[in-house]
N, C-alpha and C positions, 0 to 999 in steps of 0.2 A: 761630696759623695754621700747618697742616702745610705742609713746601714739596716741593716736587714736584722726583725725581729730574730729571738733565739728561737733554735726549732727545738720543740718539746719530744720525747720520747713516746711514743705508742706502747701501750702494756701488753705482754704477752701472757695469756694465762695458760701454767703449766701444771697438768693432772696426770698423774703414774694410770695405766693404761694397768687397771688388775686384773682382765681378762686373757689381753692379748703381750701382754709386759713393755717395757718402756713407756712412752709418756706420749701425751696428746698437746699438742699448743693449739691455741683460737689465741683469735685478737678481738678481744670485746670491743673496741671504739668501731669496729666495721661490720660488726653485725654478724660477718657469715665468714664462711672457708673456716679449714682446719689443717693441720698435717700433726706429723709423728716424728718420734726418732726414737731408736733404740737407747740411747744414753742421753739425758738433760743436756749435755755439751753438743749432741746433733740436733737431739728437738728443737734448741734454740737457734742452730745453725738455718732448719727449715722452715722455721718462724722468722728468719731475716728476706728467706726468700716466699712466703706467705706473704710478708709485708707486703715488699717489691712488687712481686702480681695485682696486691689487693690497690697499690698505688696505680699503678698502669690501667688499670681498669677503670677509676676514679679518673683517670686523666683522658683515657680514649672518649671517657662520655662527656667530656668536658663538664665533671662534676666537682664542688668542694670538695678538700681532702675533710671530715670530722677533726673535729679540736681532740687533742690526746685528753682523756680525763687525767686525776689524780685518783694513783694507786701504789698499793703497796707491791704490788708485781714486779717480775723480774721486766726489764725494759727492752723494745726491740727499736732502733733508731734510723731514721730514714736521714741523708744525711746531703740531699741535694739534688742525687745521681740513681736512678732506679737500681746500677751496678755496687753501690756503696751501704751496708748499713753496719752497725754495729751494737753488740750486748750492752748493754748496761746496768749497774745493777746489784 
């Protein structure tokens, strides 16, 4: 049985929102989209579902997904299953 490289964690970068309060996530490896969340504990909740989107989108065009870089950011992990991701970090 072949076994399947390790999937690497995409970086979520997380900036406090000093305008409108709470915090902003982007995913730099994808270039674009963004969301929010009132507490770091949700923002990264809607940066798992940023992911998700940003993955399905990359899949409907049957495009490569971007290699995750290396970063000191907190991590958002894509985990096989569009429904599955988790914090790391």
């Amino acid at each position: 049985m072949r076994r399947q490289p390790a999937k690497k964690p995409y970086s979520a970068l997380l900036e406090p929102d000093r305008n409108a309060g709470g915090y902003v996530v982007t995913l730099p490896d994808f270039g674009y989209g963004a969301t929010q969340g009132d507490t770091e504990e949700e923002a990264m909740e809607m940066a798992q579902e940023l992911l998700m989107l940003s993955i399905g989108d990359y899949m409907r065009d049957a495009r490569a997904l971007p290699l995750p870089r290396q970063s000191p950011q907190p991590k958002v992990s894509y985990r096989g299953s569009p429904h599955i991701a988790s914090r790391e970090g």
